[in-house]
TIRO-2110 file (N, C-alpha, C; in Angstrom, 1 decimal):
// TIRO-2110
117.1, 97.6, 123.5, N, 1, A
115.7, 97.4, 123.1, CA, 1, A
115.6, 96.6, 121.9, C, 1, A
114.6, 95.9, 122.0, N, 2, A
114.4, 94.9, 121.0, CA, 2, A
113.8, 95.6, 119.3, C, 2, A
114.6, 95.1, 118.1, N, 3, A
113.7, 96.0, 117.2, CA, 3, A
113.4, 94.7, 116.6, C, 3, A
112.1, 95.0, 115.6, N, 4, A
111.8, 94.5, 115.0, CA, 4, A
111.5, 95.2, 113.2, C, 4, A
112.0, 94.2, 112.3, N, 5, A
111.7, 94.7, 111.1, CA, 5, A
111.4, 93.5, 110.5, C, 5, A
110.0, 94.4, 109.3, N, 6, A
109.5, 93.1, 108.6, CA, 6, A
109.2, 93.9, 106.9, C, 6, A
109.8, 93.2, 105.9, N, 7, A
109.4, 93.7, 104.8, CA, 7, A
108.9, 92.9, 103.7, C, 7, A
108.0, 93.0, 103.1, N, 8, A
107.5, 92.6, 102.1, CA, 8, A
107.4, 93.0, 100.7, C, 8, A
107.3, 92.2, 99.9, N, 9, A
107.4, 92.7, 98.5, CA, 9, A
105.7, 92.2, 97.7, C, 9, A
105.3, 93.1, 97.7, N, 10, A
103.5, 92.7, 96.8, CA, 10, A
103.5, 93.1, 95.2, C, 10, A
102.5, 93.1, 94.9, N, 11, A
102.5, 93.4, 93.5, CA, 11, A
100.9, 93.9, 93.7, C, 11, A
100.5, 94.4, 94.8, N, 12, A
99.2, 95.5, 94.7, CA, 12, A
98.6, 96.8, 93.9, C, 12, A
99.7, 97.8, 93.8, N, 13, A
100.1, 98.9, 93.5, CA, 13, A
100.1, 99.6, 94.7, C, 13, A
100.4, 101.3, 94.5, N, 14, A
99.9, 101.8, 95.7, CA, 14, A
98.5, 102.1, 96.2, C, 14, A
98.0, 102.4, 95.5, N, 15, A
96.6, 102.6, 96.3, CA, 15, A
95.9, 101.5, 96.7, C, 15, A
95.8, 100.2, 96.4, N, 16, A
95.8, 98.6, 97.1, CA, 16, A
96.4, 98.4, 98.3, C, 16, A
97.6, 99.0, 98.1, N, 17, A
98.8, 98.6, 99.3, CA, 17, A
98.5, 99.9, 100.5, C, 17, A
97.8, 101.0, 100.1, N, 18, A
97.5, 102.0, 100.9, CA, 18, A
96.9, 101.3, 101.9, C, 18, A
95.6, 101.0, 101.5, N, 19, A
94.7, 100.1, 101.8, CA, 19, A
94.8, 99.0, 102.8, C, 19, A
95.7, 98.6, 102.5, N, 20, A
96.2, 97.2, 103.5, CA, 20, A
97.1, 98.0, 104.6, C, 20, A
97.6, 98.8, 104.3, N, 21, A
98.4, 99.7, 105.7, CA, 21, A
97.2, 100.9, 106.5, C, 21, A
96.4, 101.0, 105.7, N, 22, A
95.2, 102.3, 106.4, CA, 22, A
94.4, 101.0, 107.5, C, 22, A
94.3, 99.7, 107.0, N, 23, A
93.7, 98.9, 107.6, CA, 23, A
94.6, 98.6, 108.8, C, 23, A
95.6, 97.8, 108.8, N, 24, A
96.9, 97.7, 109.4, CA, 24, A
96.9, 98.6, 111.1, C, 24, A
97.1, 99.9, 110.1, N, 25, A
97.1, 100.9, 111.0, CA, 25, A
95.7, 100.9, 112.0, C, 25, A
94.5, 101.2, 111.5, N, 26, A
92.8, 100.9, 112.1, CA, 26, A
92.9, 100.0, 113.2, C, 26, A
93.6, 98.6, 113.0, N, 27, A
93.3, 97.8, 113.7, CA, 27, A
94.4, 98.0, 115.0, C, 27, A
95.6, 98.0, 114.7, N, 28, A
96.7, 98.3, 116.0, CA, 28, A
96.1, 99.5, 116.6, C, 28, A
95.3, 100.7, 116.3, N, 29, A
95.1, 101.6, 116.9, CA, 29, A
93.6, 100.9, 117.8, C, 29, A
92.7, 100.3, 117.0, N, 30, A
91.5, 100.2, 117.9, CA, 30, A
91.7, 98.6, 118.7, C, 30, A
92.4, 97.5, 118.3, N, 31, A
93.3, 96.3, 119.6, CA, 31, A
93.9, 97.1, 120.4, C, 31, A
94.4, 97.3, 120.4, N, 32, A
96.1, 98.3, 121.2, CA, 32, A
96.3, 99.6, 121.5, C, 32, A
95.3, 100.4, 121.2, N, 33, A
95.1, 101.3, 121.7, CA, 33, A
95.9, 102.4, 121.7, C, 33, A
96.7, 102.0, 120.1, N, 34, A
98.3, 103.0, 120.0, CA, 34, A
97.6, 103.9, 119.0, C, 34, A
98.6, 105.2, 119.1, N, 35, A
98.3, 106.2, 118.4, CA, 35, A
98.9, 106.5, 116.7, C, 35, A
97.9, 106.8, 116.4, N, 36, A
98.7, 106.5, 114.8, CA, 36, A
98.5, 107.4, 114.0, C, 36, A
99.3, 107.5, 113.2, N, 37, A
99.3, 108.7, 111.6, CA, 37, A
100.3, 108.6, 110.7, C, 37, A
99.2, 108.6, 110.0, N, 38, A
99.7, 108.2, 108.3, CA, 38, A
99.4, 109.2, 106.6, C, 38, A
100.6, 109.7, 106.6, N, 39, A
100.8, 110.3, 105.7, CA, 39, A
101.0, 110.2, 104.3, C, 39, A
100.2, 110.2, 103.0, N, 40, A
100.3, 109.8, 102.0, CA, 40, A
101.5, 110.7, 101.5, C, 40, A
101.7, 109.9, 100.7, N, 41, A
103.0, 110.6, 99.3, CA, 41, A
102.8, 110.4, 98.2, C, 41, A
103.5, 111.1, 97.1, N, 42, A
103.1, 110.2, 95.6, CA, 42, A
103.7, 108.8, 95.5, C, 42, A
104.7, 109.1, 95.7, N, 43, A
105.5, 107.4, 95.5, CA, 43, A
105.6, 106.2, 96.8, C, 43, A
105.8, 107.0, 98.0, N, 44, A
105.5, 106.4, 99.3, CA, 44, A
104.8, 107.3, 100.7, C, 44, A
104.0, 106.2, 100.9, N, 45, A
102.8, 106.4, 102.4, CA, 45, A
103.8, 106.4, 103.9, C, 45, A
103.9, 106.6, 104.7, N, 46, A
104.3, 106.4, 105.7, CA, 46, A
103.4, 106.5, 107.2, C, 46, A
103.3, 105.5, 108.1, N, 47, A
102.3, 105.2, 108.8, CA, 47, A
103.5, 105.1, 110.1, C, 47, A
102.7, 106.2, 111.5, N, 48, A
103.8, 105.6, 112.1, CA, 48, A
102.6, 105.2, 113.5, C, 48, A
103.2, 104.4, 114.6, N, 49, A
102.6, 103.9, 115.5, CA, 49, A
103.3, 103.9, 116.6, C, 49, A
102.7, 103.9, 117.9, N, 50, A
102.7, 104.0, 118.9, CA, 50, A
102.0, 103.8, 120.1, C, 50, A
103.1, 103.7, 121.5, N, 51, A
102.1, 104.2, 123.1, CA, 51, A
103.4, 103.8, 123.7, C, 51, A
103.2, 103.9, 125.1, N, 52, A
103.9, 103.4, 125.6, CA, 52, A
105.3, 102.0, 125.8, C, 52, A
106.0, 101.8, 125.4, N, 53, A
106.6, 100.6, 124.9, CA, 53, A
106.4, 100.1, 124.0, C, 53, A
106.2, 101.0, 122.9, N, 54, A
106.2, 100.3, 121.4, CA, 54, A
106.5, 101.6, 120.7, C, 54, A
107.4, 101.9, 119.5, N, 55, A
107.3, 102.8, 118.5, CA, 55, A
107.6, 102.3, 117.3, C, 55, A
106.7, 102.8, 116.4, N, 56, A
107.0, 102.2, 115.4, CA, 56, A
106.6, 102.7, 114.0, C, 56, A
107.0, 102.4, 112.8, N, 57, A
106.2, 102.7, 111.4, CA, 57, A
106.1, 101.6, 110.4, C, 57, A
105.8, 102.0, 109.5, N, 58, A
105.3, 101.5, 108.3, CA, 58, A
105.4, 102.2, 106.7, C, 58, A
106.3, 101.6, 106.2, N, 59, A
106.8, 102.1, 104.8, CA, 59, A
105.8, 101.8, 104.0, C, 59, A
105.0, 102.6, 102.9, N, 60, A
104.2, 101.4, 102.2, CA, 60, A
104.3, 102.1, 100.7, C, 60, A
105.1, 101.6, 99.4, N, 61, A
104.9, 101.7, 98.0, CA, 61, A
104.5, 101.4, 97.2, C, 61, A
104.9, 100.9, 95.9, N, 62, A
103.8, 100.8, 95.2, CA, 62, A
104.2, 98.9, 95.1, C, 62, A
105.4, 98.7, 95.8, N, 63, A
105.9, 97.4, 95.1, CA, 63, A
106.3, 96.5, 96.8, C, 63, A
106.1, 97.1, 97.5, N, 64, A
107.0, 97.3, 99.2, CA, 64, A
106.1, 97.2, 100.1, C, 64, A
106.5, 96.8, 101.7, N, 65, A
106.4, 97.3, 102.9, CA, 65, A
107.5, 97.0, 103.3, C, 65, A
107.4, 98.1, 104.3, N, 66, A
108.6, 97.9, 105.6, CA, 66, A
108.0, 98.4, 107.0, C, 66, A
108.0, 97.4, 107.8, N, 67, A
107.3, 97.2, 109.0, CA, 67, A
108.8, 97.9, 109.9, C, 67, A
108.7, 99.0, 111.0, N, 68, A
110.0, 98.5, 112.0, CA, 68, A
108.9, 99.5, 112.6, C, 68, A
109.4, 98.3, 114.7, N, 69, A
109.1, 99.0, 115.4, CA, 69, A
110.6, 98.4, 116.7, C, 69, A
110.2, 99.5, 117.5, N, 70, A
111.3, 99.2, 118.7, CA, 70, A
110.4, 99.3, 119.6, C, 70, A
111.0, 98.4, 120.6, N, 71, A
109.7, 97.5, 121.5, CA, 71, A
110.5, 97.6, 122.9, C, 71, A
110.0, 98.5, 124.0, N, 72, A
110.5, 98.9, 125.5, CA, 72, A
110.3, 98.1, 127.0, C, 72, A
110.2, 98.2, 127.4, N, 73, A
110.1, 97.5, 128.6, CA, 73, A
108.5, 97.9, 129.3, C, 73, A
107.3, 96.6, 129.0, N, 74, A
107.8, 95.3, 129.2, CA, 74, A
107.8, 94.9, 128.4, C, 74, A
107.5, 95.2, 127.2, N, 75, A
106.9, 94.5, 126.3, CA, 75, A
108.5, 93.6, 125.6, C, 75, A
109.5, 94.4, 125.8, N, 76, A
111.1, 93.2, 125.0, CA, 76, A
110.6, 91.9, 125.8, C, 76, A
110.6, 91.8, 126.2, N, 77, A
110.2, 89.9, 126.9, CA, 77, A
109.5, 89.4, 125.8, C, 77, A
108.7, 90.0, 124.9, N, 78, A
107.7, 89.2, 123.8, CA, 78, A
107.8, 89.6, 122.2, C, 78, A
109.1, 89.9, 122.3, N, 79, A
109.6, 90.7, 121.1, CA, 79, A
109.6, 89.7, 119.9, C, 79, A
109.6, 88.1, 120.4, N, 80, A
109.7, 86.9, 119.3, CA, 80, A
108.1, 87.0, 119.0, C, 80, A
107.4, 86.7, 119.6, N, 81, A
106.0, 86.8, 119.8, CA, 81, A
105.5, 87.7, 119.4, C, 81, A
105.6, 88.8, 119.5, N, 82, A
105.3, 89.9, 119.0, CA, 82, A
105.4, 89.6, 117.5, C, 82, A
106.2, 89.7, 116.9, N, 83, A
107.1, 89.8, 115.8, CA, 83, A
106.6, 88.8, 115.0, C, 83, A
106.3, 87.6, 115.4, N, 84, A
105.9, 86.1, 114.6, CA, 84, A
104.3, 87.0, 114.6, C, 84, A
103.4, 87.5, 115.2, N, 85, A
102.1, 88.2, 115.2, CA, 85, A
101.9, 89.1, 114.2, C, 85, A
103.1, 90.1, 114.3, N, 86, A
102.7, 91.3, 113.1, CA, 86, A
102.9, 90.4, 111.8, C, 86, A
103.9, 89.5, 111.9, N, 87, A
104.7, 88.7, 110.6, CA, 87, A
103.0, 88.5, 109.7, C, 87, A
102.2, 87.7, 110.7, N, 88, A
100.9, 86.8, 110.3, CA, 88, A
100.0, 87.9, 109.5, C, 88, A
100.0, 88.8, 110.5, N, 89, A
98.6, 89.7, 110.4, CA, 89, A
99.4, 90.9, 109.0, C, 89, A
100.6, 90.8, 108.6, N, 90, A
100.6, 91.8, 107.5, CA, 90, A
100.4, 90.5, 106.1, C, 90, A
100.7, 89.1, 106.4, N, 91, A
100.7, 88.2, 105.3, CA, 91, A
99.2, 88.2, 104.8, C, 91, A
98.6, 88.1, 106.8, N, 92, A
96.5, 87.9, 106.1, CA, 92, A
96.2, 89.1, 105.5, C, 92, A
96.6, 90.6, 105.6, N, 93, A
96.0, 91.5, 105.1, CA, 93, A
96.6, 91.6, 103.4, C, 93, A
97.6, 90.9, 103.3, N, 94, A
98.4, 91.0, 101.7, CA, 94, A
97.7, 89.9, 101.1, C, 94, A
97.0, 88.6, 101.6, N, 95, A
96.5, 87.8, 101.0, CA, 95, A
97.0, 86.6, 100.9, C, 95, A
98.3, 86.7, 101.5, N, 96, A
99.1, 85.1, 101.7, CA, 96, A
98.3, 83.9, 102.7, C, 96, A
98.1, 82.6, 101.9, N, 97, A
97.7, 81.1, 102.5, CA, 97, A
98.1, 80.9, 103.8, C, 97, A
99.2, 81.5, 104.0, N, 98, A
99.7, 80.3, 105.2, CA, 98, A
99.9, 80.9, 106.5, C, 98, A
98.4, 81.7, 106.7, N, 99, A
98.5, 82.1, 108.1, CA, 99, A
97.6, 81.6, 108.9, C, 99, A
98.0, 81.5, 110.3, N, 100, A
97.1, 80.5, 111.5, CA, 100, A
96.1, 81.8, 111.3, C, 100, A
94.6, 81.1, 111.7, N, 101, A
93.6, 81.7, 112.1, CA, 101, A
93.7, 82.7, 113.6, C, 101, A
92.8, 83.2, 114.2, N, 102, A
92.8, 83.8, 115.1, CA, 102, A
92.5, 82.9, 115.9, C, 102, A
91.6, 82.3, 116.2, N, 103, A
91.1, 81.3, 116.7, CA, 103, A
92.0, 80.2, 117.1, C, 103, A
93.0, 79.6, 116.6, N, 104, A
93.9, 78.9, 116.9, CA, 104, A
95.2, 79.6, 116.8, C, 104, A
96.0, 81.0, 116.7, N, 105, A
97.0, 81.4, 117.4, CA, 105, A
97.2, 81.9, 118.8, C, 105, A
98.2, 80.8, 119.3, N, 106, A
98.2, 81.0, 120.7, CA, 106, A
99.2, 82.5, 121.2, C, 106, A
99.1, 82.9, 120.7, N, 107, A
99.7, 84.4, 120.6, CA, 107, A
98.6, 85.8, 120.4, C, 107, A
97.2, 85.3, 120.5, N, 108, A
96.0, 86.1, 120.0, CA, 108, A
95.4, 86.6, 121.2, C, 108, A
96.4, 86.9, 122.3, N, 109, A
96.1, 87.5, 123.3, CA, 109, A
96.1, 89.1, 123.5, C, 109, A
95.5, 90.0, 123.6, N, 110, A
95.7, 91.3, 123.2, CA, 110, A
96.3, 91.9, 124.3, C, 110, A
96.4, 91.1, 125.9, N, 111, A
96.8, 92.3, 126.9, CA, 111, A
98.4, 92.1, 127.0, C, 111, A
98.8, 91.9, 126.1, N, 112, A
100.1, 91.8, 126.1, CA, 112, A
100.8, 92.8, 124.9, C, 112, A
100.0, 93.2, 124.4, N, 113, A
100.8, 94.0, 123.6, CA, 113, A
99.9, 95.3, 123.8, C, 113, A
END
């Protein structure tokens, strides 16, 4: 099974960075229709996600993320795709320039994931 891991380093704090994973999380639950919960900590949050052919979490600190999910059948066929998608969508939520719009990613199809 295909895994995917993606980590980032911000300089938000945590309660910024909560923020961007409570969002994160909102959106893969209401596109995708996966099930989600997310537990605060003092030092680290943890977000985990799911449904059928996908499981997954989300690390979030005060200085950090760490994206991993493992990706089942059907969905390993789009595991590149997949992966180049969450890559975008955790850059636009942290505030990084250099992500395609929605509008022009040819990957912004939702019945695939």
């Amino acid at each position: 099974m295909p895994e995917i891991h993606i980590e980032r380093n911000h300089s938000l704090g945590l309660p910024a960075a909560r923020e961007v994973a409570l969002t994160l999380m909102r959106r893969v639950e209401q596109d995708y229709g996966m099930q989600c919960t997310y537990a605060q900590g003092e030092l680290c949050d943890v977000g985990r996600f799911g449904r059928t052919g996908v499981d997954g979490r989300v690390e979030v600190s005060a200085c950090g993320f760490l994206l991993q999910a493992t990706l089942g059948f059907p969905l390993d066929n789009f595991s590149g795709e997949i992966e180049q998608r969450l890559r975008q969508k955790l850059d636009e939520l942290l505030g990084a320039d250099d992500t395609v719009p929605d509008d022009e990613d040819p990957y912004n199809d939702k019945d695939w994931l």
